[in-house]
C-alpha positions in Angstrom: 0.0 0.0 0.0 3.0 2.3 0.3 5.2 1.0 -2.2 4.6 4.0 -4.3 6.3 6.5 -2.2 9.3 4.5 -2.6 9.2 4.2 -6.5 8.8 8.0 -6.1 11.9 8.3 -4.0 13.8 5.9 -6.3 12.9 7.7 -9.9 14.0 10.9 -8.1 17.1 9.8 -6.9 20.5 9.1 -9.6 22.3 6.4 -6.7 25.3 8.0 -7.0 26.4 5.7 -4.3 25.2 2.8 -3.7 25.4 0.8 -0.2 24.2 -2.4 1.1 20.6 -2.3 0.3 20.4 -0.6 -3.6 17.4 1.7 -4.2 15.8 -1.5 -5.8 15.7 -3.4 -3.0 14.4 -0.9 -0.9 10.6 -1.3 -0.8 11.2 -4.7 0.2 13.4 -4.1 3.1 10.9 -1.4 4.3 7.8 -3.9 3.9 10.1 -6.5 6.1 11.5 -4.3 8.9 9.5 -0.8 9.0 6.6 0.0 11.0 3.7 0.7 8.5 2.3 4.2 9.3 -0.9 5.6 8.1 -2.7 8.8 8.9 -4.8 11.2 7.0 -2.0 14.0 5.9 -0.5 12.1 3.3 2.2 14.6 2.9 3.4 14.2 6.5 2.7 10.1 5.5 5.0 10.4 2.4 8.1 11.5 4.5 7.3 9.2 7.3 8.6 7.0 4.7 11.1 8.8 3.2 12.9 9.1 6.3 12.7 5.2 6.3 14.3 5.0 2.9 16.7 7.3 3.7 17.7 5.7 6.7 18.2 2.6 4.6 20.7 3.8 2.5 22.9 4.2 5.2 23.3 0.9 6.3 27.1 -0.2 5.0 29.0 -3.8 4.9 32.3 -3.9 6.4 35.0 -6.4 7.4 33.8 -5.0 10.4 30.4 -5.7 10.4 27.3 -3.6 9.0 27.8 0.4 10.2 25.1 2.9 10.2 26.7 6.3 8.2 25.9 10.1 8.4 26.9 11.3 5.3 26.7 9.2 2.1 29.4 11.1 0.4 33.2 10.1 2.2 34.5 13.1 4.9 37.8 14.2 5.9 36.9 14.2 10.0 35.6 10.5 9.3 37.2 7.3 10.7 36.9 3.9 9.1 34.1 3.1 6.8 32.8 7.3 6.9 31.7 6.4 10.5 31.1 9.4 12.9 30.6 8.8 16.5 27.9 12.4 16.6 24.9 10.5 15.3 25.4 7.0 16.7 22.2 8.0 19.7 19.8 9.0 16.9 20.7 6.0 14.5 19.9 3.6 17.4 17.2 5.7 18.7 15.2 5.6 15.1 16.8 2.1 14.5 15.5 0.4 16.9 12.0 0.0 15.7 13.8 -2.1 13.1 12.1 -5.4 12.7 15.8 -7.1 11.5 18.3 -5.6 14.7 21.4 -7.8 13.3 22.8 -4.9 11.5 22.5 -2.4 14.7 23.7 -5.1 17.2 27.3 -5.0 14.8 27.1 -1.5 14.5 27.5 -1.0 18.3 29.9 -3.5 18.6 31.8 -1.9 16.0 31.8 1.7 18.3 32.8 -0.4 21.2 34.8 -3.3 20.2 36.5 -2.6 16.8 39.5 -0.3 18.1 42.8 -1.4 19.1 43.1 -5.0 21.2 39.5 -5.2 20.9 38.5 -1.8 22.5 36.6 1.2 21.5 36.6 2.1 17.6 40.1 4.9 18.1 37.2 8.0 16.9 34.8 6.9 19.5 35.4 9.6 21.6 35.7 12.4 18.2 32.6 13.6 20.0 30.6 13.6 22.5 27.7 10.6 22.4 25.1 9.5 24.5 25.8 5.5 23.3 24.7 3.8 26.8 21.2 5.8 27.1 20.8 5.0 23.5 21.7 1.3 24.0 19.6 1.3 26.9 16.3 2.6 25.4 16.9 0.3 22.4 16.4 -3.0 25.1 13.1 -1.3 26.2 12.1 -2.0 22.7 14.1 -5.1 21.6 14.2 -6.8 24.8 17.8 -8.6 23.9 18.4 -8.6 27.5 21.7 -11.1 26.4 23.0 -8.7 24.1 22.5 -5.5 25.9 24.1 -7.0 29.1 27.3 -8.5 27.2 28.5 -4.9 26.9 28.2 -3.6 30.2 31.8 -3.8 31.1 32.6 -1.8 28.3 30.5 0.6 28.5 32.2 1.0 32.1 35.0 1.1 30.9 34.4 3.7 28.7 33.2 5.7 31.0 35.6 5.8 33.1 37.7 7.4 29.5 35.5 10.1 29.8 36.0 10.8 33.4 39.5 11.5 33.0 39.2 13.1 29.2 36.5 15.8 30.0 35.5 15.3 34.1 36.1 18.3 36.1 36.8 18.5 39.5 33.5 19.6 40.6 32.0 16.4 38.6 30.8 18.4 35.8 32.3 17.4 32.0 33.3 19.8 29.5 33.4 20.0 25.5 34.3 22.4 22.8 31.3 22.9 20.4 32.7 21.0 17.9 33.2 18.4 19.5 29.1 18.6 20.4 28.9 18.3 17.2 28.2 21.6 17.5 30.1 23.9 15.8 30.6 27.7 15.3 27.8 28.2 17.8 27.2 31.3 20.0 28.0 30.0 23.2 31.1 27.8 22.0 34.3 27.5 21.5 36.8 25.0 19.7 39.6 26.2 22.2 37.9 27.3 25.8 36.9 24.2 27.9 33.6 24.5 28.8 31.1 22.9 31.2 28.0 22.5 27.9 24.6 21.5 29.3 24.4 18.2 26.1 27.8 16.7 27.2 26.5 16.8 31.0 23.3 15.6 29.8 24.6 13.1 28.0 26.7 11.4 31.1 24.3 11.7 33.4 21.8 10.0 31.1 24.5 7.4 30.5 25.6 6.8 34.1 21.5 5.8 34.4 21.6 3.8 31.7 24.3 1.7 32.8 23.0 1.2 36.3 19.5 0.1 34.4 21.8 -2.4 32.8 24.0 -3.1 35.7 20.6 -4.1 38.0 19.4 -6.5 34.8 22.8 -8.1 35.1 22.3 -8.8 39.0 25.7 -6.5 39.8 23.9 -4.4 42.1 27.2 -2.6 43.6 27.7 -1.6 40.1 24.1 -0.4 39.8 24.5 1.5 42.7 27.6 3.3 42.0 26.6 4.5 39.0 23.1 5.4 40.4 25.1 7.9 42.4 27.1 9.2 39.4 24.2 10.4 37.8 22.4 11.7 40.6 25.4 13.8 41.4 25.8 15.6 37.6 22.0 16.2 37.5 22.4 17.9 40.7 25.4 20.1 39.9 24.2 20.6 36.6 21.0 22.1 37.6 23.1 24.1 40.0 25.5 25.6 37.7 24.2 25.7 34.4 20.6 27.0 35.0 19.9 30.5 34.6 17.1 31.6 36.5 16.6 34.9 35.2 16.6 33.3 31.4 14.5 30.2 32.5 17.3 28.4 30.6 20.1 25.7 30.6 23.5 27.6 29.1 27.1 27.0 28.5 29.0 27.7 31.8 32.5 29.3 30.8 36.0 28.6 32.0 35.6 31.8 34.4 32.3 30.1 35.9 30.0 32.8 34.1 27.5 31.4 31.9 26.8 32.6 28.3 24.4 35.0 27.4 22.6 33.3 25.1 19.3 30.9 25.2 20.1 28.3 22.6 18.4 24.6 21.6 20.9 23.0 23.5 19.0 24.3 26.8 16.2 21.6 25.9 18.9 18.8 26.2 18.3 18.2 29.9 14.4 17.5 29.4 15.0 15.6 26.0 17.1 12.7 28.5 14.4 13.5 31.9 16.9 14.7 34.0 15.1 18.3 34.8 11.4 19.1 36.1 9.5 21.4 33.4 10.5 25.5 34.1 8.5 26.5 31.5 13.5 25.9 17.0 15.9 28.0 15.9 19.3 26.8 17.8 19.3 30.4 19.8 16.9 33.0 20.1 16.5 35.5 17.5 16.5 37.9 19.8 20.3 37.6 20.6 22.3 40.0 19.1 25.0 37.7 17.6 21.9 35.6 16.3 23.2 34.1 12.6 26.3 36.7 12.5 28.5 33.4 11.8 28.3 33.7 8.3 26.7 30.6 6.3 27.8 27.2 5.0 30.8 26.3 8.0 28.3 24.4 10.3 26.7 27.6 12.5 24.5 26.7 15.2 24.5 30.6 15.9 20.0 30.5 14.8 19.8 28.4 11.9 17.4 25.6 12.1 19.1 21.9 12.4 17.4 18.4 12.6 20.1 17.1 14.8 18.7 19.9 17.2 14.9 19.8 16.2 14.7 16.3 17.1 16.3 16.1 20.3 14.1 19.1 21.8 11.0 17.1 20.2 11.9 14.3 22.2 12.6 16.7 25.6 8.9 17.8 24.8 7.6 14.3 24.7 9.6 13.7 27.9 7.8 16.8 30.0 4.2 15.6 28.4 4.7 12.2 30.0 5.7 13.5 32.9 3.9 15.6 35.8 1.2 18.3 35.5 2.8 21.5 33.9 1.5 24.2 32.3 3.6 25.3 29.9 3.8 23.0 27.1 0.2 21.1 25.3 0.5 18.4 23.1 -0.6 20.7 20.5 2.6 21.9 20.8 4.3 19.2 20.3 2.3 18.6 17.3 2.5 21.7 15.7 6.7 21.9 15.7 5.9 17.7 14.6 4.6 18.9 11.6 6.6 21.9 11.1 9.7 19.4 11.2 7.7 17.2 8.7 7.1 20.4 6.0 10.8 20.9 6.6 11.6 18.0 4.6 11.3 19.7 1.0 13.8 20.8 -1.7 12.4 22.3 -5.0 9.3 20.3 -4.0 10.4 16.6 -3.6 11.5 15.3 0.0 14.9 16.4 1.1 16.8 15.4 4.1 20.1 18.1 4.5 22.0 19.8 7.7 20.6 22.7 8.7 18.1 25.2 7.0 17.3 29.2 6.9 14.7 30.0 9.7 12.8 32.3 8.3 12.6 31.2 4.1 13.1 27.1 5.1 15.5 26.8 2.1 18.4 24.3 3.0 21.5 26.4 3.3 24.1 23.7 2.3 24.6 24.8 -1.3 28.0 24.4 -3.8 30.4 21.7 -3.6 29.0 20.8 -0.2 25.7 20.2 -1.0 26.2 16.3 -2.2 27.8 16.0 1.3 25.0 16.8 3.0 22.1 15.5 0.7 20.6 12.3 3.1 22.1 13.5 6.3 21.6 10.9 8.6 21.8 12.9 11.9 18.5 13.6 13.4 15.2 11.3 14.1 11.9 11.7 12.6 10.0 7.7 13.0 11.0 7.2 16.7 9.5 10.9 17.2 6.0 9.9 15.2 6.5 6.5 17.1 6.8 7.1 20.7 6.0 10.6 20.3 2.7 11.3 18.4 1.9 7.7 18.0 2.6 8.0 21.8 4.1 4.2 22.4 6.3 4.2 25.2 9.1 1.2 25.9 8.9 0.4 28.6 11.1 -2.7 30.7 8.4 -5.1 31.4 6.4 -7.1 28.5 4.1 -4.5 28.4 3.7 -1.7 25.7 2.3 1.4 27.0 0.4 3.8 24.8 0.3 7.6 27.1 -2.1 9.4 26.1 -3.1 13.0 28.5 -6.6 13.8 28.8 -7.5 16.9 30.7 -3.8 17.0 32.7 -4.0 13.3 33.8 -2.2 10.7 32.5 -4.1 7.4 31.2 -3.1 4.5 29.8 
């Protein structure tokens, strides 16, 4: 019944590179492992699937096993295969609703095992990842309890890396913006080592996630200690980098003032649960450095990115399923849903690039960069319609949960 957006996507599309499932192979592999999605706005339909087949294409064979890509076309900040550590949370975050989860169970063995003497992949740690939460939420769905528990020592391990690579002593982390995958923003820097609220985010969502996993492998000391880990960055985080005046989450600079700027990366916290509601351009418009970056080097100084539109979609879904608050509806939620959707458009055929204008919605990746970034894989759309509008919730039991919020109370 939807075969046709596919044959749509394929006539469209010259295959200037081809990887492990061709264009012609593609509405079978989407008929075998997609969800099937209907709904009465056939345009928002149409790039349900597109996103699916776009996904697809990014699925690679290596000696190495299968490896999920973010660009198509080779980069020079790339390790082995064109893999980039940045995306590796959203691909098993949309993944995982895969019916076939062979080719992600290599790909995170490949992050974690593939490196020297069988240890981390030697880019792992290029940027700054939130691989354990992701692994962790992709069990609620899969329920490979064997698989997810085999790689609890090293995600310890790994950890522990990123204690002593970016921990502070006050138990906060810090990151360049580039290295958030974040580049040329308004708050960053590539030089000044500062505590960001995603990296801190990320760990503390990650020391969770490996307690979750530590408790389902019976090593309750483990549990325990990691329990405290992330217990202790959600508290110092909410401490230091929430401004009270701004109602916002900011970069906290090497001096210990915090930036002056509201930004997306403020939503981080909620997308991963670890604030209580206070309350898409990647800062406010009302800064006066807002896009004064220039255009086409990566700014995340106002332009509109996926990679940021998705994870502040998924801190809205987070606050809806949680307590009573009256700042956000799920209209809202919704409404930015289907902005997202109408987002996905170049010269009027589906489009999937880096980052867009805010105000015109015309992709800004143009010249000899815009093959690059044609099919950039670095954002989520199905997990968001999935467990967002759609509204099913993993959950750790053999239950599935459908949330739904009638009148401020939560049913099921």
């Amino acid at each position: 019944d939807y075969a046709h957006y596919v044959a749509e996507f394929n006539a469209d599309d010259p295959e200037t590179i081809r990887t492990l499932v061709p264009n012609a192979e593609a509405a079978t592999w989407i008929a075998e492992n997609v969800p099937l999605f209907d709904c009465p706005d056939k345009d928002f339909e149409r790039i349900y699937y597109y996103r699916w087949w776009s996904f697809r294409k990014h699925l690679r064979d290596t000696p190495d096993g299968t490896v999920v890509t973010e660009f198509l076309a080779p980069v020079g900040h790339a390790g082995p295969y064109n893999t980039i550590s940045c995306a590796l949370g959203h691909h098993l975050a949309e993944g995982r609703w895969l019916r076939d989860q062979r080719p992600l169970d290599e790909y995170v063995r490949f992050w974690y095992r593939s490196g020297p003497n069988g240890g981390p992949a030697e880019h792992f740690h290029k940027f700054s990842s939130w691989a354990p939460a992701a692994i962790y939420d992709r069990y609620l769905v899969t329920g490979d309890l064997v698989g997810t528990v085999d790689l609890l020592d090293d995600m310890v391990a790994d950890y522990r890396v990123w204690e002593t690579e970016r921990g502070r002593p006050d138990g906060l982390f810090w990151q360049f913006d580039v290295r958030d995958g974040m580049e040329e923003s308004i708050s960053g820097s590539r030089t000044a080592k500062q505590a960001r609220p995603t990296i801190n985010s990320y760990m503390a969502a990650n020391a969770r996630a490996i307690a979750a996993i530590a408790r389902l492998a019976g090593r309750e000391e483990v549990a325990r200690q990691f329990d405290d880990k992330a217990a202790a960055i959600r508290t110092k985080m909410t401490a230091e980098l929430w401004d009270e005046d701004a109602k916002s989450f900011k970069v906290q600079r090497e001096d210990g003032t915090l930036s002056d700027a509201r930004e997306a990366i403020g939503f981080v916290p909620f997308a991963f649960g670890l604030t209580e509601p206070h309350g898409l351009t990647t800062a406010e418009r009302r800064h006066p450095q807002f896009r004064t970056h220039g255009t086409g080097t990566c700014e995340w100084d106002g332009a509109v990115w996926p990679f940021a539109t998705s994870q502040t979609l998924m801190g809205l879904a987070h606050v809806l399923r949680g307590g009573p608050q009256e700042f956000v509806t799920r209209r809202d939620y919704f409404d930015e849903l289907l902005k997202y959707a109408g987002s996905h458009r170049q010269y009027g055929k589906p489009y999937l690039g880096e980052y867009l204008d805010e105000t015109t919605g015309e992709w800004l990746i143009q010249g000899p960069k815009a093959e690059r970034s044609r099919f950039y894989n670095h954002s989520t759309f199905a997990d968001l319609v999935i467990s967002g509008l759609v509204g099913l919730v993993p959950r750790a039991d053999d239950t599935v949960e459908e949330f739904k919020r009638i009148n401020g109370c939560t049913g099921l």
